[in-house]
N, C-alpha and C positions, 0 to 999 in steps of 0.2 A: 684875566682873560678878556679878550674882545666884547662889549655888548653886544649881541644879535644887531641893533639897530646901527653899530657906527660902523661906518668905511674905514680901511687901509688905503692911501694913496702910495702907489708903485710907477715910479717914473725909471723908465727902463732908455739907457741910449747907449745906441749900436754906433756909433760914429766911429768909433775905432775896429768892427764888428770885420775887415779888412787886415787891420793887425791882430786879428785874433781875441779879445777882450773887448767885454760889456760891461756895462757900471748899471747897479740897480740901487734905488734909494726911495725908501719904505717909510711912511709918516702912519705909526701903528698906533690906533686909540688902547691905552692899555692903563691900569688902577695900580696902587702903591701895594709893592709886595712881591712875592717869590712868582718867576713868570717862568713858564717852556715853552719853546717855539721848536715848530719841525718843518726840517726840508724835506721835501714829497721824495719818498722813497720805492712805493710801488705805484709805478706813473699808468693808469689805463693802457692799454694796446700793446704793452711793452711785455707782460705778463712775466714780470721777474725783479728784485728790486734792484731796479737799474740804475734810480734816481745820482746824478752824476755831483755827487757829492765831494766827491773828490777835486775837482775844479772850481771850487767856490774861493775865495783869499778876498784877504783885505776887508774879513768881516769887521764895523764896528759900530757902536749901539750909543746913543747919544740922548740923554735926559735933561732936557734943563741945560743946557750947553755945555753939558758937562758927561766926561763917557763912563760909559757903566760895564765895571769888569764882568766876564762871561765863561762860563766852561761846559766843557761838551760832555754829554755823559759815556760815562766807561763804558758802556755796555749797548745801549742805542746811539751809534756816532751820527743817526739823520737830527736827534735833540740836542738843542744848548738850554743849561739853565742859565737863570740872572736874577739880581735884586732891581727891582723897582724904587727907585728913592722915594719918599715923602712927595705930594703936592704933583705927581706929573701924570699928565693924563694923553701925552702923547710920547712916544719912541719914536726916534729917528732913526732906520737903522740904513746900514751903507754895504754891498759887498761888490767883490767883482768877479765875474762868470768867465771864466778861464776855456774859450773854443777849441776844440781838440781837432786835432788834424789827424785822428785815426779815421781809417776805412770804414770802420763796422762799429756797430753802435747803434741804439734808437736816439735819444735825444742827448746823449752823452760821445757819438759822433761826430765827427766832421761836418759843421753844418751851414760854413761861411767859406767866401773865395775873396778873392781881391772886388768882386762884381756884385754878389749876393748875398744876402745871409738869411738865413731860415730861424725865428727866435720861438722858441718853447717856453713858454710862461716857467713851468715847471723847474726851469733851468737858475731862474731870479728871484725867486719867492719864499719867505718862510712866512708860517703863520703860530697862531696858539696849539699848543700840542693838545690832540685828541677833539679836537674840533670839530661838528661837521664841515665838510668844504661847501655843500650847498647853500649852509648858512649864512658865511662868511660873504661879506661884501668890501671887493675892491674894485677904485676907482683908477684906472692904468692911465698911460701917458706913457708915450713913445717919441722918441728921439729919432731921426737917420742920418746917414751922409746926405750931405748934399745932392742934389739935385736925383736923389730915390725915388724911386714908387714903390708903392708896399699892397700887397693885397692878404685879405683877413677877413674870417667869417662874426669879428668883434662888431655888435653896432655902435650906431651913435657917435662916429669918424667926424673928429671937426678938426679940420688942420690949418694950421699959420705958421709960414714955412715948412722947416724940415721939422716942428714938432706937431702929433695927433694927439689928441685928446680923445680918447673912449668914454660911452657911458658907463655908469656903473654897475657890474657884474658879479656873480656866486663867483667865490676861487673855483668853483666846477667849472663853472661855464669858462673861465678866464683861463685854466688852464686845459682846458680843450679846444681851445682858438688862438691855434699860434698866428702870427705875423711873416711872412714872406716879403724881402723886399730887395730892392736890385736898381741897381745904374740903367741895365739894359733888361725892360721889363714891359708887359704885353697883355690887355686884356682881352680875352675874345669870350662875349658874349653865345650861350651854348642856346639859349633859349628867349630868344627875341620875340619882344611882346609879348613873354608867358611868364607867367606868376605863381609861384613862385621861382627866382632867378638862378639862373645855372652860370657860373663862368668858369674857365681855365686861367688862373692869373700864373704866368709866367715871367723866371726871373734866370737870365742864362748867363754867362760866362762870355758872352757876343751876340752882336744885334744880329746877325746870318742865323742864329738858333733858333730865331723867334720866328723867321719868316716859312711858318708854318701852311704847307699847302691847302689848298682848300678840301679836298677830297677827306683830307684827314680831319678837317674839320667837322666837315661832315658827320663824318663816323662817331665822334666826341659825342654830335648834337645827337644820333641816335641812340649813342650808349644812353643818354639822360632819356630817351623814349623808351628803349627797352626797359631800362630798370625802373618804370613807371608803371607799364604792362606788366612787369610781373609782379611787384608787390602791391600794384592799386593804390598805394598811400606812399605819401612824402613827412617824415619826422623829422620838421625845418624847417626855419623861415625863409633862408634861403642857402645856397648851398657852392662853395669855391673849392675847387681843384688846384692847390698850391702846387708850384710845379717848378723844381730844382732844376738846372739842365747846367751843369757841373760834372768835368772828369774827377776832381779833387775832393767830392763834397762824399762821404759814406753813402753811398745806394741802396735804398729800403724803400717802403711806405709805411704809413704810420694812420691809423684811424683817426677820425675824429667825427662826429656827429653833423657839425655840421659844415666841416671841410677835411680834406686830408691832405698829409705829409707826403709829395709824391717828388724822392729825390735819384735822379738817374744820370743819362751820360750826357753831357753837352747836346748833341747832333741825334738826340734820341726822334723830336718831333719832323726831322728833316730828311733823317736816312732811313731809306727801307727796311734794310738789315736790323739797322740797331734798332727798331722800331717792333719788328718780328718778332725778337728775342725775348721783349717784355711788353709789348702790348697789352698783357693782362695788368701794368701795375694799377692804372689808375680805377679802371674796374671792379678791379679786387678789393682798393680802398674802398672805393663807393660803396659798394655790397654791404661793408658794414656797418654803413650808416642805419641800416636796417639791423642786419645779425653782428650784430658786438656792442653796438650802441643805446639801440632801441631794444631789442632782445640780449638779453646779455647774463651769463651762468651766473648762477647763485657766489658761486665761490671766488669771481671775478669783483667782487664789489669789494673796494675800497675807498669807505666815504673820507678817512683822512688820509689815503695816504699812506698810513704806518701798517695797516693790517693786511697780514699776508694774504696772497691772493692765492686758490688753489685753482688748480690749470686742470682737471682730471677731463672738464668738457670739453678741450680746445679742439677734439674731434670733429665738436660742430660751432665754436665759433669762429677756428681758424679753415677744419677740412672745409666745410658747405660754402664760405666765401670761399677758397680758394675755386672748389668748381664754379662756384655762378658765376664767378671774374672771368674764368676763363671762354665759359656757355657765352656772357656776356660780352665779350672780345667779338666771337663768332656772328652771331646774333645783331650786330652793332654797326661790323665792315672793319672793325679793328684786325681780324684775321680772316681772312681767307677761311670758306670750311675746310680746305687740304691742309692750312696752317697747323689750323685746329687739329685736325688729327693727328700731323706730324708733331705737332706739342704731345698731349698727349701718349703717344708711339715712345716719344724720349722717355715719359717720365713712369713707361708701364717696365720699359727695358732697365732702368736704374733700379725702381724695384725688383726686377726678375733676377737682377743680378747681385743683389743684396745678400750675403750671408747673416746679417746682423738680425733678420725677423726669422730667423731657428731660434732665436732665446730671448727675445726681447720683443715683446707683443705691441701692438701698436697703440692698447691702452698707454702703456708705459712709457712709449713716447710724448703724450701729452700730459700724462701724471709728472712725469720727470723733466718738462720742458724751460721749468726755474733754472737747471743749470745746464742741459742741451742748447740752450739759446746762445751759448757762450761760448760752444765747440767750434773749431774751425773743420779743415775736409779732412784733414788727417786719420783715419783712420774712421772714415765716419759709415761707412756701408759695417763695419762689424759694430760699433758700437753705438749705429743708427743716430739719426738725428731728428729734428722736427719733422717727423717720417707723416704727423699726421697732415700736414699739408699735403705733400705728394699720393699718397695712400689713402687722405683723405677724400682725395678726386674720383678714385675707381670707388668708395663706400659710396660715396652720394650717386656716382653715378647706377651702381647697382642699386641705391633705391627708388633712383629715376626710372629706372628700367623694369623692376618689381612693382612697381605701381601701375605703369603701363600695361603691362602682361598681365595683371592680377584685372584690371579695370576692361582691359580690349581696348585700350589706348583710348580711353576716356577721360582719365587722369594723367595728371603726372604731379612731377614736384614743385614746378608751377602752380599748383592748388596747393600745396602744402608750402609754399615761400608766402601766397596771398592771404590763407588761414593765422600761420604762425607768427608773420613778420608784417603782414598787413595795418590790422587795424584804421584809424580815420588817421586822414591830413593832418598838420598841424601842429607844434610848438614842438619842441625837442622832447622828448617820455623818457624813460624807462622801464622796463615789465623784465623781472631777471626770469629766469627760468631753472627746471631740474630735468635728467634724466627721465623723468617720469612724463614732465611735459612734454619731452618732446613724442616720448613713445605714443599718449594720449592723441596728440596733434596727427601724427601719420594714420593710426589708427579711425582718427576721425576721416581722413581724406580715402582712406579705403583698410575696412576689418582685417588684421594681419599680424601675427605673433612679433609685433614690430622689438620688445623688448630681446626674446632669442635671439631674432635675425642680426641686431645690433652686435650684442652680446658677447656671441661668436665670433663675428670679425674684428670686433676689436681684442676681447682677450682672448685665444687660442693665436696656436706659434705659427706660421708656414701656411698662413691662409688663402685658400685660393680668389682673394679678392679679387685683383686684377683681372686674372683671367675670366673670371665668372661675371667680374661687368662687364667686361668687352666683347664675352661668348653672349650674355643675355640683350643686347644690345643690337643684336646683330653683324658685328665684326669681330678681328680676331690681330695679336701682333704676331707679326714675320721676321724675318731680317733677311737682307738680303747685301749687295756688294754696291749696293747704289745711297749715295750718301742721303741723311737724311736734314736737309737746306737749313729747319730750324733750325737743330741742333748744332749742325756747322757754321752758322750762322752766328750763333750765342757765343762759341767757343771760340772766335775769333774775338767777337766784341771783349769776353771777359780775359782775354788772353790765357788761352788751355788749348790743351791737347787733350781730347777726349776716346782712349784707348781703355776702359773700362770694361767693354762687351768685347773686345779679343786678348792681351795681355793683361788685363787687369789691372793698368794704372789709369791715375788721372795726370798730367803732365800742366805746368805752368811754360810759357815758352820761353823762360828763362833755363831752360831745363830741368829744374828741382822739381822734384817727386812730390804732390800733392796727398795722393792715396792713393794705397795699392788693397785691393781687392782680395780678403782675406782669404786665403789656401787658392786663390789663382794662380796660375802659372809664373808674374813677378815674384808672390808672395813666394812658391816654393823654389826660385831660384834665389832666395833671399834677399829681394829686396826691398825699401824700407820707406816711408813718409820722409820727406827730408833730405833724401840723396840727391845725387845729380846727375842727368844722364847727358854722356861727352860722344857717345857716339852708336852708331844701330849699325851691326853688322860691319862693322869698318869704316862706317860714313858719318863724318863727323854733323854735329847739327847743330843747329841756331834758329832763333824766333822763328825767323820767315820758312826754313826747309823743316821743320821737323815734321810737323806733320805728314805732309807731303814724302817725305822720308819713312817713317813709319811704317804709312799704310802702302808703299811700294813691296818691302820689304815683308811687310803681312803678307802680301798677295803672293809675294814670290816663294815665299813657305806654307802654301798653302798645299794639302795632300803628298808631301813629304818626308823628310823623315830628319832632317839635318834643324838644328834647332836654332830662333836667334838668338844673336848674340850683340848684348846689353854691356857697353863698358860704364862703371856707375862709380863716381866717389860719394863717399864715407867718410867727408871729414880730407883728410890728407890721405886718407886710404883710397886704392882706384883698384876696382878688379872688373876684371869679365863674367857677365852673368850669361846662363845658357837657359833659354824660354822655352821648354818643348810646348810649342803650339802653332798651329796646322791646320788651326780652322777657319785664315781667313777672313776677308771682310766681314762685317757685320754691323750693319745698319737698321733700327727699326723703322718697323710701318706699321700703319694698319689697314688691313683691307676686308671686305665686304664680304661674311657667310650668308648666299644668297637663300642658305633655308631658315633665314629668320628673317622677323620684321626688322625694320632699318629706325629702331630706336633709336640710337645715336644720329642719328640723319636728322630724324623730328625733334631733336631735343636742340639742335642747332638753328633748327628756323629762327626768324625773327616773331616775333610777338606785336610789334606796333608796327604804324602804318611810317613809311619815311617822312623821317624829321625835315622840315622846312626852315 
């Protein structure tokens, strides 16, 4: 095994990171004798072992000049064992990292174009099995294409030519600082003359991606004010927003301490739209440089790597960011407050339409989110999915809202983000936490049976979360026959048809059946995840009409009595489906119960003074 004191040298080059393959080569201090090394198989943020093990090839291990046979164990395929010859006190080891060009994915997705590539330490790396990683010190080196720029929260950057040299770092630290780098690439300084340093390093697919407006810059340089007002402390020396802008590359975020994975659509920082749609990613990242990073569940730690991580908190590592991303969106200028609530409005109506939380609590979506993460839409309102994201939004918000009402709007969760996730300025930490802490922590911010209240809404079936933060808030969701812009807005971006809240499917514009809404009106005309719908009512449809199609033909069966009709294949099978439904458009909103305080109103304000 490694000494404590010696280095791994890992020289990583992307140059072919275009054609899809990395080359990593490893100079491992290691003593004569039986050695295991493991590749990282529960990667932080990813919450499942995702470690993309499967794409490794061309492993080989070289002693003395000489190569040294290897074999993986039957039963743990992230270890290989090896003999160690006589007399060597270094391992040369060689593999190559095989880029995936799937959509979906954390670090084992699509994560390179012809223009960019996004590198995850995690992806190149074995070390001594059973190790700590904070222990372990390697000294990286990076390769790129020609004439790249790369932006990384690694210090100690000295570059000659197209190669950088890193100082040397914990495998913690190294694999939580990925490398970002691109032909056509762009830094923009978030926090000029302030100290500690904020930037956005982008790397896009074209130089028109980058020429990001100023206005929205703006808003970037506030979100870094707001999230400074609400937790009073920065856990960083300093802190980069890696920034994908790729149709090709899998679309996600990805945490890290003291940068995040933020990968999306080409024209994301340029276009209105497609800007609306996800304004919350980089937010959402941020937030958990605080909650997931700095505060992070007991059961989330894995110091090598190999030990399973249990998810049963994701309620508030993944629910609580996901609200303050989105508060923070608001709060920022990243959305509009009418954004904000039309966000929101989507995501209270997808719940409401949910059968799958009659049997499946919303504990059990983040106890069970090891292999929920791996669900596609098919079928996913019955057999729910990372429901605690979405779900998780209206719990925080109703404890935002309970503390207000409990205080006379003297608190809110804004004293309990500053209490719990606070603490001093300063080097990266961690403080993990339990259930118990956070009950304590609320409790501290104002006296309140916080464990019940919790309790409740996560295990019990059919809970009136939503509605009950929205009623405690002050507002209330509607629907009505006027489209709702976010929502339409996204479903274009992601190419859908979003008929969920009247027939009961979700639609791809290729026509194929995404999900149909279980015992909905598709469902009980039998049809199925996977079909393909060829025409509505007589009227054939393609990308561009269907929608538009659709919701004509909704309207005009609306308080009737004649039913649509759905031609669907099956494979080579094509039948007529008959929809009895009559209800019409149906758009959410939210609007304003003027006999309550407008919680949700003050929870949108801003917090800091505008960013300069």
């Amino acid at each position: 095994m490694q000494a404590p004191s010696a280095a791994t040298r890992i020289e990583v080059d992307t140059t072919r990171a275009p054609q899809k393959i990395i080359h990593s080569h490893m100079e491992m201090p290691v003593q004569a004798g039986p050695l295991d090394l493991s590749y990282p198989e529960w990667i932080p943020g990813e919450h499942e072992p995702s470690g993309p093990v499967v794409n490794v090839a061309g492993i080989k291990f070289i002693a003395n000049g000489k190569a040294v046979a290897w074999k993986r164990d039957p039963v743990d395929m992230y270890s290989i064992h090896l003999e160690v010859p006589p007399g060597t006190t270094t391992l040369d080891v060689d593999l190559d990292f095989l880029l995936s060009s799937a959509s979906s994915g954390f670090s084992s997705g699509a994560s390179a174009s012809a223009f960019l590539n996004l590198l995850s330490w995690n992806q190149v790396v074995l070390f001594p099995k059973g190790a700590d990683a904070a222990k372990l010190t390697y000294v990286p080196s990076l390769r790129l294409p020609d004439a790249w720029k790369y932006g990384t929260a690694l210090p100690g950057a000295k570059q000659n030519g197209n190669v950088i040299d890193f100082a040397p770092v914990s495998l913690e630290t190294l694999i939580d600082s990925p490398v970002l780098s691109g032909r056509y690439f762009r830094v923009i300084d978030l926090t000029p003359g302030q100290t500690p340093t904020h930037e956005m390093d982008l790397a896009a697919d074209s130089a028109a991606a980058l020429d990001v407006p100023p206005a929205r810059i703006a808003a970037y340089r506030q979100l870094v004010a707001e999230a400074g007002a609400l937790f009073g402390a920065r856990h960083y020396r300093d802190y980069h927003f890696l920034v994908s802008l790729s149709d090709t590359v899998a679309h996600f975020g990805l945490e890290h301490h003291e940068s995040s994975d933020d990968r999306t659509y080409e024209h994301f920082l340029i276009d209105d739209k497609v800007h609306a749609g996800g304004a919350y990613l980089l937010s959402h990242e941020y937030v958990h440089s605080w909650n997931g990073k700095y505060r992070r569940p007991e059961g989330l730690l894995s110091p090598d790597y190999t030990k399973p991580m249990k998810d049963d908190l994701l309620w508030g590592y993944e629910g609580l960011t996901d609200y303050l991303g989105e508060v923070l969106a608001a709060r920022s200028g990243l959305w509009t407050n009418e954004q904000a609530r039309e966000y929101f409005a989507r995501t209270a109506a997808i719940l409401d339409s949910e059968p799958g939380r009659s049997w499946r609590p919303l504990q059990d979506t983040a106890t069970g989110a090891v292999f929920l993460y791996q669900t596609g839409d098919d079928w996913s309102n019955w057999r729910r999915s990372v429901d605690f994201y979405g779900e998780g939004d209206f719990l925080w918000l109703g404890v935002d809202a309970m503390i207000r009402k409990l205080t006379n709007d003297k608190k809110s969760l804004n004293d309990f983000c500053r209490l719990f996730e606070g603490g001093a300025t300063g080097q990266p930490d961690l403080k993990s936490y339990n259930f118990e802490d956070v009950v304590d922590a609320l409790s501290e911010v104002t006296p309140y049976d916080w464990a019940t209240y919790l309790r409740t809404r996560l295990d019990e079936l059919s809970t009136n979360t939503v509605d009950e933060a929205l009623s405690n808030s002050g507002w209330k969701l509607i629907y009505t026959d006027q489209p709702n812009e976010i929502a339409s807005d996204r479903d274009k971006v992601r190419k859908q048809v979003d008929l969920r809240l009247t027939l009961g499917l979700l639609m791809n514009t290729d026509g194929s059946v995404a999900d149909v809404i279980y015992d909905g009106p598709s469902f009980k005309a039998g049809i199925g995840p996977g079909m393909k719908l060829v025409a509505i009512d007589g009227r054939q449809i393609d990308a561009e009409s269907m929608a538009d199609t659709a919701n004509e033909e909704i309207a005009r069966a609306k308080g009737g009595s004649a039913p649509i009709q759905l031609l669907v294949a099956n494979g080579d099978d094509v039948q007529m489906h008959a929809l009895d439904y009559h209800g019409g458009l149906r758009y959410p909103h939210l609007v304003r119960d003027e006999s309550k305080p407008d919680y949700f109103g003050d929870v949108l304000k801003p917090l800091a003074p505008a960013a300069k």
